[in-house]
N, C-alpha and C positions, 0 to 999 in steps of 0.2 A: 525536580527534573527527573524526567524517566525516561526507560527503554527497554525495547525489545529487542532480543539479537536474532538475526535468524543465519546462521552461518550456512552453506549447500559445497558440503565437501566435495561431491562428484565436479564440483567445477570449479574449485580452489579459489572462490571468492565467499565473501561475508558481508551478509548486508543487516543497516541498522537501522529499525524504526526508531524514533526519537519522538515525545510527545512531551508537549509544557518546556521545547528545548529552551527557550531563550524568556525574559521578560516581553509581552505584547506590545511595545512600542516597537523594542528592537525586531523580532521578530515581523512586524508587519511593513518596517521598513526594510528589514530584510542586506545581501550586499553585505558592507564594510561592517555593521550593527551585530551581523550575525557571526561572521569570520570566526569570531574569536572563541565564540561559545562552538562551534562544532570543530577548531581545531584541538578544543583539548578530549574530548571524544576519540579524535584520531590518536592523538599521543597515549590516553588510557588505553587504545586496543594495541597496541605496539606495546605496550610496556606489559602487558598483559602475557602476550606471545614469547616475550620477552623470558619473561617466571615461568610460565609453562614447561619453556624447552630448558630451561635450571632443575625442573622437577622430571624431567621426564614424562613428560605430555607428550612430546613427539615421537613415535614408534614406528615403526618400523608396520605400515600401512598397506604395505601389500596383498598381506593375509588377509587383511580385514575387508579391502575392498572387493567388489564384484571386480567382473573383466569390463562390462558397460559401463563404468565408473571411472572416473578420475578419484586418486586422492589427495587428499587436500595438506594431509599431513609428513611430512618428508619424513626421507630415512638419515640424514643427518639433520645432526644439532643445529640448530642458527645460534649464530654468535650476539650474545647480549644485546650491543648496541647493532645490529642490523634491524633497518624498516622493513619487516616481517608483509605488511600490508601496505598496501599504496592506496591512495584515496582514488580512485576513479571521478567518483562523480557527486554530487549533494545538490538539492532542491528542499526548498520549504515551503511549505501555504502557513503562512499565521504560526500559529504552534508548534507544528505538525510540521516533522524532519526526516529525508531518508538519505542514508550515507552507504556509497558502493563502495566495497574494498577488492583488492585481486591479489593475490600471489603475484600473478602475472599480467599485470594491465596491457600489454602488448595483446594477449587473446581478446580481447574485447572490443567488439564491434559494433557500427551502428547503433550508437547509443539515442534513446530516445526520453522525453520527457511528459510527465500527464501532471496534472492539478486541478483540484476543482475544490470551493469552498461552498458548506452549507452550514454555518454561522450565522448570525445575524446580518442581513442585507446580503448574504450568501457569503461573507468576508471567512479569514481562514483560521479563524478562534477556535472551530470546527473543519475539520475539510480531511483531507486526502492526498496526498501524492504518490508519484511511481515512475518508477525506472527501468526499461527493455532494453535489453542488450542480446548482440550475438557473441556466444563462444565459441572461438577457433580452437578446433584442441589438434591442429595437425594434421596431415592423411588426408585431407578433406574431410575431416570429419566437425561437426558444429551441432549447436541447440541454443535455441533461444531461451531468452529467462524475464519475466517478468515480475516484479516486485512492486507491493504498492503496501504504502506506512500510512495508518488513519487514525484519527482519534472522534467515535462518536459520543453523541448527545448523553451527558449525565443525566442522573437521579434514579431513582427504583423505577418511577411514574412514567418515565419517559420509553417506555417497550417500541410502542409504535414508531415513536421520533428513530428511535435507532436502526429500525428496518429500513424506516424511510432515506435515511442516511444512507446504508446499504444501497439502495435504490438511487441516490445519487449519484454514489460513485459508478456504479451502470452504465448511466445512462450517461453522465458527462464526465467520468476519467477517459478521455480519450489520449491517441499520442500523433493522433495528426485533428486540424480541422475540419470537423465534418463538411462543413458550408462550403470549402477548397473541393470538397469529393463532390459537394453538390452542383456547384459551378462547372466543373468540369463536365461531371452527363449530361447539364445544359446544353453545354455547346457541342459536346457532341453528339445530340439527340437532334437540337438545331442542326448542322449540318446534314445528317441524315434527313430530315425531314423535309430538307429542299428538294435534296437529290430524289427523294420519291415522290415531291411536288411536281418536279419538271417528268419524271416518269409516268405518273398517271396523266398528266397532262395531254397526254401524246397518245392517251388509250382513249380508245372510242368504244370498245365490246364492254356489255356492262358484265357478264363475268370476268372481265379482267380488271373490273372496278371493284367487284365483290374481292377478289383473286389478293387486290390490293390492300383492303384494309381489313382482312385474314392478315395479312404478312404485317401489317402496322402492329396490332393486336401481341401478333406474337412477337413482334422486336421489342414492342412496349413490358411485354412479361419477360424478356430476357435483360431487357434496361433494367427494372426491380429487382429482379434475383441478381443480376452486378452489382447495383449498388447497396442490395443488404450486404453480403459480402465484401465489399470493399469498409461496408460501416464495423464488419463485424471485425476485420484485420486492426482496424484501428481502439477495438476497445479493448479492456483488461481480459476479455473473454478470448484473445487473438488464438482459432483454430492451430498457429503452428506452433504455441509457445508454452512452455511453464509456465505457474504463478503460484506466486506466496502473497499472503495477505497477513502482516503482522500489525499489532496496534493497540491501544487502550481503547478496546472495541466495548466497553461499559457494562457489556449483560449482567446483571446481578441474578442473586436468586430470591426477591422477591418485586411484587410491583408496590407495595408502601414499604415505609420505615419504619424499623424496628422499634419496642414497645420498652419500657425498665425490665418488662417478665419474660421478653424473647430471648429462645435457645440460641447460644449463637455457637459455631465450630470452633472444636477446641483441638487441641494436640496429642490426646489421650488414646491411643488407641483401643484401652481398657471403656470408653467413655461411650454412650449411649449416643453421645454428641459430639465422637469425633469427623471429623471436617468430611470422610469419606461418604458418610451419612447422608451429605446434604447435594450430592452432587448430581443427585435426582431434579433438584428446584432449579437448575443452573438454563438459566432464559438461553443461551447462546445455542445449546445440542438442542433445544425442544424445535426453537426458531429455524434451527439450520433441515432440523430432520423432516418440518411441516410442510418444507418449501418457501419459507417467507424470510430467509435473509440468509448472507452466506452461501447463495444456490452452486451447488456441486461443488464444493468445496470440501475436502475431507481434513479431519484433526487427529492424532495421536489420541488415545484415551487420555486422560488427564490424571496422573499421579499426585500430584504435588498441590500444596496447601493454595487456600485463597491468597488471591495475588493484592489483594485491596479489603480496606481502610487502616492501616497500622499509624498507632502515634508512639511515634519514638521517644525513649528515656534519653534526650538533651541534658539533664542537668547531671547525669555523671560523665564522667570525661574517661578520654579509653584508656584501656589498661595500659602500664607503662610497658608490657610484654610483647606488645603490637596485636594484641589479639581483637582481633574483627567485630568480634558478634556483641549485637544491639540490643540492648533491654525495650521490649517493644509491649503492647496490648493492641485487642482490634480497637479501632472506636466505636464508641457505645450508639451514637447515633447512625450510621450504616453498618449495615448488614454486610459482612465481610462477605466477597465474590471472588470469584474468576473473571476479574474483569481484562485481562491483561493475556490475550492469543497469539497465536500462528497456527496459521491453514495454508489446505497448500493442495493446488488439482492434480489428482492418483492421474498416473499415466492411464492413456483410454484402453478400454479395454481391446482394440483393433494393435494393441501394441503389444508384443509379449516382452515385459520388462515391467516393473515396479518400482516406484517411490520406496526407499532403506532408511526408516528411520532409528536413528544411531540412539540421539536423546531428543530428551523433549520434557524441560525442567524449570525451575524457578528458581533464582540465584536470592543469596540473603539477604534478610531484611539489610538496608543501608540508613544513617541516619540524615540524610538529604531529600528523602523521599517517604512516601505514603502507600506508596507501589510497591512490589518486587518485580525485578525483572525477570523478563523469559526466555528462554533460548530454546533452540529448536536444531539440531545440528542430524543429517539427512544429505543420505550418496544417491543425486539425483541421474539417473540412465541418462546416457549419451545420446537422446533419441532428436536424429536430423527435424527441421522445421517439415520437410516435405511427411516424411512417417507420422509425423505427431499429429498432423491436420485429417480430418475426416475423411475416409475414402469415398470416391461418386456411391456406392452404391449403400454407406450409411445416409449421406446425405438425402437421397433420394427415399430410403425408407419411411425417415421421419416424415418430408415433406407430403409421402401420400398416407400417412398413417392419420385416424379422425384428428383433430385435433393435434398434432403435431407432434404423439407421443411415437416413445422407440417402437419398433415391430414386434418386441419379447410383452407388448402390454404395460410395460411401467408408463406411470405417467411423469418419470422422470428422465427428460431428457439433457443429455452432455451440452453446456454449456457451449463448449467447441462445435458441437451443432448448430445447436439453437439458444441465439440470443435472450434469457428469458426476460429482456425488457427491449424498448426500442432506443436507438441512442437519437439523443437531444443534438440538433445539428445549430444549434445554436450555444451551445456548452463554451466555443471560445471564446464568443461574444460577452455573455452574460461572466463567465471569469476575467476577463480584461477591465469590462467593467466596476466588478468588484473591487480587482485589484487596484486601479485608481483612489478606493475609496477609501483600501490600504494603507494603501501611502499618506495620504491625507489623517485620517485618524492615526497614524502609527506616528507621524512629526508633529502633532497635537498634542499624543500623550507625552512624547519627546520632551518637549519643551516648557510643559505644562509640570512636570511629574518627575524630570530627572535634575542631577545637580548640574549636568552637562546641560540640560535643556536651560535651565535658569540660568548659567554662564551665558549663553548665546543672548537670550532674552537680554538678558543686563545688558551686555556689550553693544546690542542694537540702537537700545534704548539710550546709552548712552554714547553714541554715534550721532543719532537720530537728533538730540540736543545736543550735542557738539556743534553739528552742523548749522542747524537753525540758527543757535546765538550767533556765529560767524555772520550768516547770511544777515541776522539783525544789525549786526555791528557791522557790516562793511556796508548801507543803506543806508 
């Protein structure tokens, strides 16, 4: 079981990617299966918050924040047993879990939901979810937040599969249904189309016929640039919002597996092969920087050791002192990575304000896990949905620049711009589907593979022959 935290102090909530939350049965049946495993997750971060304000975690936040900043941290102590965090919200796909917490769940608005799986038959062994919210902070004043928890395609060999993965969630995390957006310019492209039916109808001058389908032409180019637009609101790239992208995103730093004679990162700093060494091979910054996955998305440089392959010392048992720390080594057959991020899109540059990143670290090995977790803690600006979204006259720049780059010459363009893939208007469809197939495999493995599942089986079964002999015997 693992996790990534991504805490966003400027808006006194905390959010948690979850990956491998649950066993695959439970988790694909999802509901009542799942409960149980993400409410001790809730009780761990309360009890957490809990030690913190004992040790003096909680300070006096003032100093520390900007004025565009909410802090997250109070100037009094909380009392032991107060629920520090309240659960907002939680969704899964298959493995893959993200949990909203708030200080204050009354600020949180319009909460919305996205999931897409690209697993086998598209199922959510693999996939993606996310979560949009508005923050009222009071005044009128608000910003939107998007969050989205993934876990892509393992192994060294698999580079490609993991962009691609990236490339899925693109094109189908949305948080509404495209086909609903697409429906709708039907009809109403449809009724326009009448009303200029029975209009030219009535024309008899053939430049008023030309005149005509001039003005089609150009309602047909204003219908397209609506509905890129309304596509582009609805995907993880939404022009007026934040995003964080936390997850056991997999990049390794090689594409095979390592050899008996391979260097691998150690802890030395004296060491030729300590771990900073290697952060050069790391697939996720080459990936992100190329353009081919991760697009516009910025990270923290990366301090802290590889987050992956650790096999735990199981056979001694903890110290009687209660002290924490785990006797670990990498494993010999994977190449210890950074597999395990948070990214998160730098306010645009039409903003004057910046993403404050506070930390951005990796929590200790545990002996439940093969992972370490990440956190990510960051005073995100107060910037309204309307400032945050593209002004007409960036908009317009890129659209007549060749190719659709910015007007300074980069050929990289803000994502908040310009979508760099197209969304799949089919994405609910093909998820609903999946999820069906869900359900079905997830009460398969159920039944088939738990002691709960073989109780039910039994009990059927022997229902099933209960019944029958009666029916024989009363015939």
């Amino acid at each position: 079981m693992r996790n990534e935290e991504c805490q966003v102090l400027g808006l006194i909530c905390c959010q948690r990617s979850l990956q491998e939350v649950a066993p695959l049965s439970y988790a694909f049946i999802g509901d009542y299966f799942l409960k149980q495993y993400l409410e001790r997750f809730a009780e761990a971060l309360n009890l957490a918050a809990s030690l913190h304000s004992q040790t003096g975690f909680y300070q006096d936040a003032s100093a520390a924040s900007s004025a565009s900043a909410l802090p997250l941290i109070q100037t009094s102590r909380p009392d032991q047993g107060k629920k520090h965090f309240t659960l907002v919200r939680a969704l899964n796909v298959g493995y893959t879990a993200i949990m909203l917490f708030a200080r204050h769940p009354e600020r949180l608005a319009n909460i919305q939901e996205a999931e897409v799986g690209f697993g086998a038959a598209e199922m959510g062994n693999k996939g993606a979810v996310g979560l949009r919210a508005l923050y009222e902070a009071g005044d009128r004043q608000s910003t939107e937040l998007t969050f989205v928890a993934t876990h892509l395609a393992a192994m060294e060999w698999n580079l490609p599969r993991r962009n691609a993965n990236w490339g899925a969630i693109m094109r189908g995390l949305t948080f509404e249904n495209p086909e609903e957006v697409l429906s709708r310019m039907r009809r109403d492209a449809a009724s326009r189309g009448q009303s200029q039916s029975r209009s030219s109808s009535s024309s008899e001058d053939g430049d008023a016929s030309e005149q005509a389908r001039l003005l089609r032409e150009e309602e047909h180019h204003e219908q397209d640039l609506r509905l890129q637009q309304q596509f582009h609101d609805l995907s993880v790239f939404k022009p007026s919002s934040h995003l964080f992208v936390a997850g056991d995103l997999n990049y390794r730093i090689s594409t095979t597996s390592p050899t008996p004679y391979s260097a691998f990162p150690n802890m030395d700093p004296g060491s030729e092969n300590y771990y900073t060494n290697f952060l050069h091979l790391d697939q996720l910054t080459r990936e992100r920087l190329a353009g081919r996955t991760l697009h516009g998305l910025s990270e923290c440089p990366v301090t802290f050791p590889p987050t992956y392959k650790y096999v735990v010392d199981n056979t001694t048992p903890p110290p009687a002192d209660g002290d924490d720390e785990v006797k670990w080594v990498f494993a010999p057959h994977r190449y210890p990575g950074w597999t395990d991020r948070i990214l998160f899109l730098e306010v645009p540059p039409w903003v004057d304000a910046k993403m404050r990143v506070r930390a951005y670290d990796a929590l200790p090995v545990m002996r439940t896990s093969d992972h370490r977790p990440v956190f990510l803690r960051v005073d995100v600006p107060l910037v309204s949905p309307a400032d945050l979204a593209p002004p007409a006259a960036v908009r317009e720049s890129v659209s007549a620049s060749p190719g659709g780059s910015s007007s300074s010459g980069s050929s990289v363009v803000d994502p908040r711009v310009r979508l760099p893939v197209e969304i799949d208007p089919e994405a609910w469809e093909r998820r609903l589907a999946a999820r069906r197939r869900e359900i079905l495999a997830g009460w398969t493995m159920f039944l088939g593979s738990t002691r709960q599942g073989a109780l039910i089986l039994g009990t059927l079964l022997a229902a099933t022959a209960g019944g029958y002999w009666l029916f024989r015997s009363s015939s």
